[in-house]
C-alpha positions in Angstrom: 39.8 59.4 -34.7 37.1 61.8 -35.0 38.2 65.5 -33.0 34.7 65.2 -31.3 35.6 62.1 -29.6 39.3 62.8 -28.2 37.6 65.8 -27.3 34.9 64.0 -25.0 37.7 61.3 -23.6 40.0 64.3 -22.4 36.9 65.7 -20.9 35.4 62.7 -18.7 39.2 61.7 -18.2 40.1 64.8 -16.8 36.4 64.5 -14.5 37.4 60.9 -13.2 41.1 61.7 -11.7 39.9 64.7 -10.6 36.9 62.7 -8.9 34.6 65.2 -9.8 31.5 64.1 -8.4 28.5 63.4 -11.9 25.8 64.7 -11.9 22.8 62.8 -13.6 22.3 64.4 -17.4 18.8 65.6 -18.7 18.4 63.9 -22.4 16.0 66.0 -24.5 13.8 63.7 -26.6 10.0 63.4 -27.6 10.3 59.8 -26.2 11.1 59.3 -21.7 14.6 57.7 -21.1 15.4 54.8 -18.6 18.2 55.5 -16.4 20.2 53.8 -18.0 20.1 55.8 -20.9 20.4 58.7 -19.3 24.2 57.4 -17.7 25.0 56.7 -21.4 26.0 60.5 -21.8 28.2 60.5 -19.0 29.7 56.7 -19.8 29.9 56.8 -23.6 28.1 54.1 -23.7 26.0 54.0 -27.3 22.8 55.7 -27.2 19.6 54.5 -29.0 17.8 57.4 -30.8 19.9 59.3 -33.4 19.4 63.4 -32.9 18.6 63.0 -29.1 20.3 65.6 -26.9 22.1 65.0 -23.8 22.9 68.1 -21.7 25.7 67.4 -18.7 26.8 70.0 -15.8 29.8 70.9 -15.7 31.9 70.2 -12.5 32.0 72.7 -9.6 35.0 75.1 -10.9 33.1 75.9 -14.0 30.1 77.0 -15.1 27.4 76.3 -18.0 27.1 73.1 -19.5 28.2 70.8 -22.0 25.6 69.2 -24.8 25.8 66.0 -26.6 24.1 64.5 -29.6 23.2 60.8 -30.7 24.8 59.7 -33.9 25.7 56.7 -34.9 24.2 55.5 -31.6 27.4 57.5 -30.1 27.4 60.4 -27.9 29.1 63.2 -29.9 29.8 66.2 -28.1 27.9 69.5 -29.6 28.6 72.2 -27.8 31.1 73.0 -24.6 29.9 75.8 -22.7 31.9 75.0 -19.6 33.9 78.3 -18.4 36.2 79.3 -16.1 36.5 83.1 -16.3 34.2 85.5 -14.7 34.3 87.9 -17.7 31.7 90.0 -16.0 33.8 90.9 -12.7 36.7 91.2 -15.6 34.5 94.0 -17.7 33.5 96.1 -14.2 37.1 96.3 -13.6 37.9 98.3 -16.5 35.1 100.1 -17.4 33.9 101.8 -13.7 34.7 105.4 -15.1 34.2 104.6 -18.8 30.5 104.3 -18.3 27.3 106.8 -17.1 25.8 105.7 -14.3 28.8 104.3 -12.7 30.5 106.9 -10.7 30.2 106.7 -6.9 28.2 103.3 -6.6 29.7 100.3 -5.0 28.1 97.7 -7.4 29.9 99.1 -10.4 28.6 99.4 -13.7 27.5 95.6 -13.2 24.6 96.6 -11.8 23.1 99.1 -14.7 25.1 97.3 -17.7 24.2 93.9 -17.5 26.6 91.5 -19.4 25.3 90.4 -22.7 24.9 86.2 -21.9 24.9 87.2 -18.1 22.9 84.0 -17.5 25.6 82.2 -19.1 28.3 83.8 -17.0 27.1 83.6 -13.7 27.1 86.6 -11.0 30.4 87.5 -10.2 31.9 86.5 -6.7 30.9 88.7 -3.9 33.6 91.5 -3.4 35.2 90.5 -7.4 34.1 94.0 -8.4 34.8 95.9 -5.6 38.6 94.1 -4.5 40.1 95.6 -8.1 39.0 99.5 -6.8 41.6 102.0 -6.2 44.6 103.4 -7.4 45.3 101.1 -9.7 42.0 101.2 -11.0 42.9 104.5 -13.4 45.9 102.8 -14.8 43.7 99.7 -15.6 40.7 102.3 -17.9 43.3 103.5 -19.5 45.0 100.7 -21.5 42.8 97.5 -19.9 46.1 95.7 -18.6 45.1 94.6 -15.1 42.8 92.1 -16.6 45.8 90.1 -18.9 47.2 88.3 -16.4 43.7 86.5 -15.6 42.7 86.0 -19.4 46.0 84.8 -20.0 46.5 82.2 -17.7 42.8 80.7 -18.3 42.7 77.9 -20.3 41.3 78.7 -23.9 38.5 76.1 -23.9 35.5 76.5 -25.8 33.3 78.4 -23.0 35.9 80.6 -22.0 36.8 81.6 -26.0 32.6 81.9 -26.2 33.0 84.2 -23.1 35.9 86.5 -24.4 34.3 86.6 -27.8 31.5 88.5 -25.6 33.9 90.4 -23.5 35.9 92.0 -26.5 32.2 93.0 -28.1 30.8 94.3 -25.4 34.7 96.3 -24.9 34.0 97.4 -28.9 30.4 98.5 -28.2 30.9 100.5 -25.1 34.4 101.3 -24.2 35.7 102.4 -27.9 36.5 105.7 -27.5 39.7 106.8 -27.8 41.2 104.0 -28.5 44.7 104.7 -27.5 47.6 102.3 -28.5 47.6 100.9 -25.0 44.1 99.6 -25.3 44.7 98.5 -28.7 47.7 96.4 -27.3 45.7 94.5 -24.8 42.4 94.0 -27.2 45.2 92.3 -29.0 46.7 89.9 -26.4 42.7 89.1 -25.8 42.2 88.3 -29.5 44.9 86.7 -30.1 44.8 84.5 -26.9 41.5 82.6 -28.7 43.3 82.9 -32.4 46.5 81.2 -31.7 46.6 78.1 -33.9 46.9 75.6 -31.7 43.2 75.9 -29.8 41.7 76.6 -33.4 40.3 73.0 -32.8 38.1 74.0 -30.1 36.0 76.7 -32.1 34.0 73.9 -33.3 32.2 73.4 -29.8 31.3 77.0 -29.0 27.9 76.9 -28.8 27.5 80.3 -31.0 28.2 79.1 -34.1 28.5 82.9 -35.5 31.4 83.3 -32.7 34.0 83.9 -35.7 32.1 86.1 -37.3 31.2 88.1 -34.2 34.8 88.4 -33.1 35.9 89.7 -36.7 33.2 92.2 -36.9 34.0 93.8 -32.7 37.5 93.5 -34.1 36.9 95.8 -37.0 34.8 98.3 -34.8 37.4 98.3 -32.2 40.6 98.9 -34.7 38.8 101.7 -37.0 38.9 103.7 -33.5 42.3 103.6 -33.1 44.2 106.7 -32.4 47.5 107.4 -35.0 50.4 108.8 -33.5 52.5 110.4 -35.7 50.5 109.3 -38.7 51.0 105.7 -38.1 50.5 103.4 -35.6 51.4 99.5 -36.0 50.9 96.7 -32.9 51.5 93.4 -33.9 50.5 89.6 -32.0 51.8 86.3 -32.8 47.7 85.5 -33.9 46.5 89.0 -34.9 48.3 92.2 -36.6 47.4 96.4 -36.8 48.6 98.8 -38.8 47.0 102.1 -39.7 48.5 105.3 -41.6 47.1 108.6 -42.1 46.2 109.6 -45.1 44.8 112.4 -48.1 44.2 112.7 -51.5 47.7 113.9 -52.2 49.2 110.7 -50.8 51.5 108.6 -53.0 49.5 105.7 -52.6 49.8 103.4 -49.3 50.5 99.8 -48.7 50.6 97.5 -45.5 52.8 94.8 -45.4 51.7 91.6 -42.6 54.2 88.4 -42.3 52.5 86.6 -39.6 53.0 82.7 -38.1 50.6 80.1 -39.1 51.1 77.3 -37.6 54.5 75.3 -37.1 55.4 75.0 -40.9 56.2 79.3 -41.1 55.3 82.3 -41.7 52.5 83.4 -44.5 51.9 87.1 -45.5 49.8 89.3 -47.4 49.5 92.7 -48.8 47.5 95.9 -49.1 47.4 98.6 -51.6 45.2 101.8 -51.4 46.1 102.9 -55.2 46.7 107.0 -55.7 44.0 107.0 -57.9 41.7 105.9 -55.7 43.3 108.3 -52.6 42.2 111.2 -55.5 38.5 110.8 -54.2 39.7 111.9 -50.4 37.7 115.4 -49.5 40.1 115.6 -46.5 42.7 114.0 -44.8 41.7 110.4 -42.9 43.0 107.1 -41.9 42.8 104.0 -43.1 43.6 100.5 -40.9 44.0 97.3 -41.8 44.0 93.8 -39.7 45.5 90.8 -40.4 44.5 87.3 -39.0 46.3 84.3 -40.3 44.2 81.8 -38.5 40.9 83.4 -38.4 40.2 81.7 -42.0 39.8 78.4 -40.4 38.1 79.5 -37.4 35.1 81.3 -40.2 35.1 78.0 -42.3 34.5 75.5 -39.3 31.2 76.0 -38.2 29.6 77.0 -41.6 26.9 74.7 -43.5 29.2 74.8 -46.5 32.6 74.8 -45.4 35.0 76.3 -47.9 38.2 76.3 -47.7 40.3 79.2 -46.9 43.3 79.4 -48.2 45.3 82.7 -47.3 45.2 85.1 -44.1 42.2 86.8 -43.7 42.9 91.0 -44.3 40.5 93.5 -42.7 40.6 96.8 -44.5 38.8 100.0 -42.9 38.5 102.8 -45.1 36.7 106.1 -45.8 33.3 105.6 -47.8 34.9 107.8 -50.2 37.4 104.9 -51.3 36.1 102.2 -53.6 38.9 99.4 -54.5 41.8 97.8 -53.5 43.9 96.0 -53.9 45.4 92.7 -51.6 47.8 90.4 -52.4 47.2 86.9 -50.8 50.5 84.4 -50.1 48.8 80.9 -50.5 48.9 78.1 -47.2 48.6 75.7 -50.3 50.8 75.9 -52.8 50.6 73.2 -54.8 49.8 73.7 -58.7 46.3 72.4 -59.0 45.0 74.2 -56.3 42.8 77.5 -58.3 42.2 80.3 -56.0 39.0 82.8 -55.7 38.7 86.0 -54.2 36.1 86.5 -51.7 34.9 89.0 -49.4 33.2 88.3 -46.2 29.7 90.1 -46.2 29.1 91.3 -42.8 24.9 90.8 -42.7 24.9 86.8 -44.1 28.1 85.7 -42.5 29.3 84.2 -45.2 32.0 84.2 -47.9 30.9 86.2 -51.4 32.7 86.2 -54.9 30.8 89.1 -55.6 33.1 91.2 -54.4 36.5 90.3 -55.5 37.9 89.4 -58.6 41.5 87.7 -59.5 44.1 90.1 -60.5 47.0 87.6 -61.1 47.4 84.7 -60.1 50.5 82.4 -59.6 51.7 78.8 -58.0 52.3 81.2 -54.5 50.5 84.4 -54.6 46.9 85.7 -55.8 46.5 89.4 -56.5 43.0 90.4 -55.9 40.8 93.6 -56.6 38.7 94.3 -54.1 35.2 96.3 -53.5 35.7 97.9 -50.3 32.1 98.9 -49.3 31.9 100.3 -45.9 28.6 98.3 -44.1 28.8 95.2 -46.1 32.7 93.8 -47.1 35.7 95.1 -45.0 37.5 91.8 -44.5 39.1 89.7 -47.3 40.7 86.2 -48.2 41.5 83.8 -50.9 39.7 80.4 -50.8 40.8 77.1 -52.5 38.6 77.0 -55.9 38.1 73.3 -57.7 40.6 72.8 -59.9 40.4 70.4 -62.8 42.8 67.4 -62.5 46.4 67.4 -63.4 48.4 64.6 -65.0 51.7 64.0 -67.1 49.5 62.5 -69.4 46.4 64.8 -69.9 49.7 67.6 -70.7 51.0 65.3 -73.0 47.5 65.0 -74.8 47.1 69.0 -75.1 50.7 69.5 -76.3 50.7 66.9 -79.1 47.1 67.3 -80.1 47.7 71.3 -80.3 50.9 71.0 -82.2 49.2 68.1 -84.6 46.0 70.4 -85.0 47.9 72.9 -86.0 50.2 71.6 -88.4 46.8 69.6 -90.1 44.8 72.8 -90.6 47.7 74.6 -92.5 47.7 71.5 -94.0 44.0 71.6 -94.8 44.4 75.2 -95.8 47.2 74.7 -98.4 45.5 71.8 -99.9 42.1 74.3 -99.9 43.8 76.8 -101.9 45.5 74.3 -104.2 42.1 72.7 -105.2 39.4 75.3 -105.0 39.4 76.1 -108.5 38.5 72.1 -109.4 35.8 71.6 -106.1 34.2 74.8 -106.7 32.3 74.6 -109.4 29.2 74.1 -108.0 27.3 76.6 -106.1 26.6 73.7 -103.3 30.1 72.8 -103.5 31.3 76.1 -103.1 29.5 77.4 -99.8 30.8 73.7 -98.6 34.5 74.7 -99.1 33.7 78.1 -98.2 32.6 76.9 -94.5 35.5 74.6 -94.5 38.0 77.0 -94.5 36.6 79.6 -92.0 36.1 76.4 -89.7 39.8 75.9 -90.5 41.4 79.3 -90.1 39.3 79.9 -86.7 40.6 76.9 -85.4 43.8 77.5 -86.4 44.0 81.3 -85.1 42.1 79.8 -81.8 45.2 77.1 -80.9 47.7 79.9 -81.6 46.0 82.2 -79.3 45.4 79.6 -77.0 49.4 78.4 -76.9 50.0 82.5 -76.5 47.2 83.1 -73.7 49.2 80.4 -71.7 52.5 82.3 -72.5 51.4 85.5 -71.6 49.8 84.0 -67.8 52.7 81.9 -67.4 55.0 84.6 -67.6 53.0 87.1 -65.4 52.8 89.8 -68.3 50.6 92.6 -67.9 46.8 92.7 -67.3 45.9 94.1 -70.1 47.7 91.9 -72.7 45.6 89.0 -70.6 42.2 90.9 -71.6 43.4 91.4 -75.2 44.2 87.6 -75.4 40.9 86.6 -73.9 38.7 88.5 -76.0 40.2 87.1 -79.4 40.6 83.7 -78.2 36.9 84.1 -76.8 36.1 85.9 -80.7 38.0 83.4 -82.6 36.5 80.3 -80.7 33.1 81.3 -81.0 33.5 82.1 -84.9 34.4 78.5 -85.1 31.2 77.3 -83.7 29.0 79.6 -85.9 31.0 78.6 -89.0 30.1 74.9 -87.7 26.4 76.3 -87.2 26.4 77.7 -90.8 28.2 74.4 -92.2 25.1 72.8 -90.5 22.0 75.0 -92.0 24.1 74.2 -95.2 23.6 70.5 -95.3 19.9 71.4 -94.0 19.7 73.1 -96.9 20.7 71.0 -99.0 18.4 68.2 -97.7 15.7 69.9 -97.1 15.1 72.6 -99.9 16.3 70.9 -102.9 13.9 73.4 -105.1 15.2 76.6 -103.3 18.4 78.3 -104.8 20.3 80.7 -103.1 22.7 83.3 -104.6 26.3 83.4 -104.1 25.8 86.5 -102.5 23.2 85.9 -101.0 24.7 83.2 -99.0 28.1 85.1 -98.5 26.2 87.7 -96.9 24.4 85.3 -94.4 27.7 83.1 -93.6 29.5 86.3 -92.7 26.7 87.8 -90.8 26.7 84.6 -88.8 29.8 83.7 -89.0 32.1 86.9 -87.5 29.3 88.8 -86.8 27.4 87.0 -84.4 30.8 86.3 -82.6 32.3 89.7 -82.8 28.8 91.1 -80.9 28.7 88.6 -78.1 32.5 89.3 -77.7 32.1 92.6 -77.4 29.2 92.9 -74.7 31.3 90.2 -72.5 34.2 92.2 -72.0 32.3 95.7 -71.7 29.8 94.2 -69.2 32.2 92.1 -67.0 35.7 94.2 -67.2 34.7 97.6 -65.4 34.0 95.6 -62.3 37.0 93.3 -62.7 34.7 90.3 -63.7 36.2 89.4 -67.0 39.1 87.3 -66.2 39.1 84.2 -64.2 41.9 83.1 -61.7 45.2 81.2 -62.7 44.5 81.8 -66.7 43.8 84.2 -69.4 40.0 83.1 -70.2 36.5 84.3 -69.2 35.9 84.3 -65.1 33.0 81.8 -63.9 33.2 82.0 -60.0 32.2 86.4 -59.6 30.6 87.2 -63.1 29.7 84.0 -65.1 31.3 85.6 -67.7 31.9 82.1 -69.2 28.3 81.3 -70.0 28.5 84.0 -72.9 31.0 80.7 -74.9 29.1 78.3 -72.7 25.6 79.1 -74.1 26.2 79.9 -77.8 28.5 76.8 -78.1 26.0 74.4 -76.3 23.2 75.7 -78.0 25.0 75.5 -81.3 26.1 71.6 -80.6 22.5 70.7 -79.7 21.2 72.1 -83.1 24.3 70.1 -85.3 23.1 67.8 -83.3 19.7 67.7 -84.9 21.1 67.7 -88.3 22.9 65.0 -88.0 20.0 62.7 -87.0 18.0 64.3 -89.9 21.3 62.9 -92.0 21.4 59.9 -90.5 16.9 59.8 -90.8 17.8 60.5 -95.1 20.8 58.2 -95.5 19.2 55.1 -93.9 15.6 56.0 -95.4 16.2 54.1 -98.9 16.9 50.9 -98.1 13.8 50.4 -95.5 11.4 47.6 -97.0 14.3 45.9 -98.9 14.9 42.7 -97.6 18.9 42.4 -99.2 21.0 42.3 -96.7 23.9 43.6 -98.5 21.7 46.6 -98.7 21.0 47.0 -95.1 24.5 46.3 -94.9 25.8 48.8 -97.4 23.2 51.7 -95.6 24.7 51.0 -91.9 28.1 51.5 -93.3 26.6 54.7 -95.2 25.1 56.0 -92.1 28.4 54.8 -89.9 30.6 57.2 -92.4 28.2 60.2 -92.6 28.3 60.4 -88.5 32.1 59.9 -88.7 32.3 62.9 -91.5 30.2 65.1 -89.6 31.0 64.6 -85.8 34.5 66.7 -86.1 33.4 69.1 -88.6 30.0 70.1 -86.8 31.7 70.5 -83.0 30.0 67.4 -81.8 33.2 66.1 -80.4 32.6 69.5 -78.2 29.9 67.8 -76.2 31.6 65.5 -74.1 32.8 69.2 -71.8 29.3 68.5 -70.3 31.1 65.3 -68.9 33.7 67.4 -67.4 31.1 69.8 -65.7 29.2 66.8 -64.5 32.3 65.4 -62.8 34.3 67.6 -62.9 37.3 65.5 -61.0 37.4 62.7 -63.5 40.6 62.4 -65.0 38.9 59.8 -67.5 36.5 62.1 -69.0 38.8 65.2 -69.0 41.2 63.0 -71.5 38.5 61.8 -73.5 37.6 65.0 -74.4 41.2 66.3 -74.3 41.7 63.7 -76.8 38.6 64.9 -78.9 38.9 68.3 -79.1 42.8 69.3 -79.4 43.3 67.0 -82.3 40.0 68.7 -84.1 42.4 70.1 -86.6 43.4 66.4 -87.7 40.0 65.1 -87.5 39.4 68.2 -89.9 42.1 67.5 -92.3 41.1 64.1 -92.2 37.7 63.7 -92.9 37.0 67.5 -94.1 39.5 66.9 -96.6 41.4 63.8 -97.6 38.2 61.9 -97.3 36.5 63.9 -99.8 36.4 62.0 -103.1 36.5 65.4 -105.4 39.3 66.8 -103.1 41.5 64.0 -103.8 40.5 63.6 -107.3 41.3 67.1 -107.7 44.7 66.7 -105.9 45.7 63.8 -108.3 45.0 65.7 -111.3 46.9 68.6 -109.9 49.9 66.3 -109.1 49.7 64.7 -112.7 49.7 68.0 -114.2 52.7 69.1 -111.9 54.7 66.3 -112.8 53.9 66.2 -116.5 54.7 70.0 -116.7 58.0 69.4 -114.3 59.1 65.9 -117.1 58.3 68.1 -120.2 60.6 71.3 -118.6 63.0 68.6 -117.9 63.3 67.2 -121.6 
């Protein structure tokens, strides 16, 4: 059952047996309600207009309201501003010689501070403010205690968590000075009386939706106040976790370590590293705090447009400006294998997750490592989130293993047989650039599925970073040289088609293949990984290959490769537009017969060897979450190097003519050493 129901059945449940007396709702809509629509708020009984509002006072202990929605012709509770607190008498009591304009005045600082949402709140009881004066009153300004025992023993319903989300930012605005370890201590208890995990459900009916968002950023202000003693300070919550350490440029590099409860499955932690190099910058000696929240993840994801999914603790890191990067290591909440993960920053201004500044480290089944930006006004909280994965199955591993070992077996195959026959299928100049182009398509494939096989070793077994680069950048190289050899194989047959009076040198066309060939590759390789690496963007998450989510730099094989596809493309309609051009007008039907089976093997010849089969990845990008479309193309493209073999090379009638002689000759030259 939908939370927003139970929700509303507890609510009017708990109004009937406590015979609260209702009271009659207003429902906002541009048409006038009966009465009896109006009772159909307080009743539950189906409302007629979808988006109409329905706003109900709360019972006599609380104040504010609660606010209902049509949808589905069903009341759905939208906001729950009910409260029982009276934050404001709470905030008088511990701030009356904190603030100017306080001293020596009976109303407190009530009167000349106004509480931010007063309206909300309510006035204060008469006598509240002025009952908690005294001796005790010192003891209270000094670490905030005397107001626990009330915040504690309120219910943490969604107007009272809307209510202490505006007492602890009004405490961070105006009472963070000196923020001793004592305060800290009891801004924790508060904090962590809203984060525990089992109320998270109730963040989604504070009527602020930005609520999380405000809490992490009064958080932050409040914690990068906080005194050190000794050169470290650490207070720790069930919900919500300080640390802080001083520190200077001739530090050995610090870390914080957080293991913190979730929920009732265990503990998760997470990790922060300042590196030394990046203490180096320090002009003097400083702190730096961090603060962890293993629960505030879900409470930023719930009430956002586009929920994503959040997938680690959330780490708040304050810094000097001075420093630049760090780095955090997140323990995953899901751990299963096909779960990718994605490094995000929360950016303070939109309220909202961004890639841009994080990038993936390492990644494992458990853990992500992630290097983080640390920019002082924008991203001082990180997390992991749950990135789309692409589908996992026995069989689609089963498909890559084979196919790769089969590919790669057929193109030294195809090679061998290359170099056994190129003397007899290269007599031609026409023939010649056609072999030529064959075996560069050939050996880049076949160096691309080794590199690919040793780019899985190398992440599997968590090997160094820069070994991961190295691998990415030839496999990136080596796959791209395979499309532009495909391109040039495809300008050839052009060529030949086209220009049947223009003649090329040898050299002239060796010059042009390689140009395109490596050349073109080698460039784009080059300005990927010197563009994207400085700021950590070259790598995605969970494998050695080009990042999409931070840098997009994926789109430098993405575009070339597409682009290239959609021109072979071209040439083979223009193939299939000659080949089925001479029997037009003839009325034999063995003829039209013959030319469909002509035009049936040319597209069978040149699908493979042009990187058509390549196309179908735009099926996986459009769903992405098919398994049927990712072992289509599984099926396509990992046994290339067969198709290759096949009809690159057996098919050919010269090539096996050429093989037959050569196996005559062997054999009459093994009989006549023989005799």
């Amino acid at each position: 059952m939908d939370v927003r129901v139970v929700y509303c059945l507890l609510l009017w449940a708990a109004h009937f047996f406590l015979a609260v007396p209702h009271t009659t709702p207003r429902v906002l809509s541009n048409e006038s309600k009966t009465g009896y629509e109006q009772d159909a708020c307080i009743n539950l009984i189906p409302c007629q207009d979808n988006g109409a509002i329905c706003i109900q006072p709360c019972s006599p202990s609380f104040h504010g309201e609660t606010s209902f929605v049509c949808e589905d012709r069903k009341w759905q509770m939208l906001s729950d501003a009910c409260a029982s607190l009276d934050v404001q008498s709470l905030f008088q009591r511990i701030s009356q010689s904190e603030l100017p304009c306080s001293g020596g005045h009976g109303g407190g600082a009530g009167e000349h501070l106004p509480f931010v949402g007063g309206g909300k709140l309510g006035p204060g009881k008469p006598g509240d403010g002025a009952k908690h004066f005294g001796a005790g009153n010192h003891s209270c300004q000094a670490d905030f205690s005397c107001i626990i025992p009330d915040i504690l023993s309120s219910p943490a319903i969604p107007g009272n968590i809307a209510d202490i989300v505006e007492l602890l930012k009004k405490i961070s605005l105006l009472l963070s000075e000196n923020v001793t370890r004592g305060k800290m201590q009891s801004y924790s208890r508060i904090a962590n009386h809203i984060l525990n995990s089992s109320i998270i459900s109730n963040w989604a009916f504070v009527k602020d939706r930005n609520a999380g968002s405000i809490l992490l950023d009064s958080v932050n202000l409040f914690a990068g106040k906080l005194l050190l003693r000794n050169g470290s300070e650490s207070i720790q919550e069930p919900f919500i976790a300080t640390k802080g350490y001083s520190i200077h440029r001739n530090t050995s590099g610090k870390s914080f370590d957080f293991s913190m409860e979730f929920n009732s499955t265990g503990n998760i932690t997470g990790h922060v590293v300042i590196p030394e190099e990046e203490l180096l910058r320090l002009p003097r000696a400083s702190k730096a705090i961090s603060v962890a929240f293993p629960t505030l993840g879900v409470i930023l994801e719930t009430n956002r447009p586009d929920p994503a999914v959040v997938n680690g603790m959330v780490l708040s890191v304050l810094l000097p400006e001075e420093l630049q990067n760090i780095l955090l290591t997140f323990e995953k909440l899901n751990k299963l294998e096909q779960v990718g993960a994605q490094c995000v920053g929360w950016h303070s201004a939109e309220r909202r997750w961004d890639p841009r500044a994080c990038a993936v480290r390492a990644h494992n089944i458990s853990a992500v490592v992630c290097v983080c930006a640390h920019r002082h006004r924008t991203y001082r909280a990180f997390s992991i989130l749950m990135a789309p994965a692409v589908p996992r199955s026995s069989l689609l591993d089963y498909i890559t293993r084979v196919g790769l070992g089969l590919s790669i077996l057929s193109l030294v195959l195809c090679l061998a047989i290359e170099a056994v026959v190129w003397q007899h299928v290269t007599k031609t100049e026409i023939t010649y650039m056609r072999h030529f182009c064959l075996v560069n398509i050939a050996a880049s494939l076949l160096v691309a599925d080794v590199l690919f096989i040793l780019a899985a070793i190398v992440h599997n077994a968590a090997l160094n970073y820069q070994l991961c680069v190295a691998a990415t950048f030839f496999l990136h190289f080596f796959y791209l040289a395979l499309f532009f050899w495909m391109f040039t194989l495809g300008l050839l047959i052009l060529y030949g088609l086209l220009l049947i009076f223009f003649k090329i040198t040898r050299s002239v066309f060796l010059a042009a293949a390689f140009s395109i060939g490596y050349g073109c590759p080698l460039v784009i390789s080059i300005l990927t990984v010197a563009i994207t690496e400085p700021k950590n963007g070259y790598l995605r998450s969970g494998a050695c290959w080009l990042n999409w989510y931070e840098t997009k730099a994926l789109l430098a094989f993405v575009v070339p490769a597409l682009s290239i596809i959609v021109m072979n493309l071209i040439v083979v309609i223009v193939v299939v537009v000659k080949t089925g051009r001479s029997s037009i007008g003839e009325g034999c039907k063995s003829q039209d017969l013959s030319s469909m089976i002509r035009v049936s093997k040319n597209v069978a010849l040149l699908t493979p060897l042009l990187g058509l089969t390549w196309g179908f990845g735009l099926a996986t990008i459009i769903d992405s979450r098919s398994l049927a479309f990712h072992v289509v193309f599984a099926l396509l493209n990992a046994f290339q190097g067969f198709f290759i073999l096949l009809f690159g090379t057996l098919l050919d009638r010269k090539t096996r003519e050429a093989l037959r002689m050569n196996c005559f000759s062997s054999r009459r030259k093994w009989g006549l050493e023989k005799s």
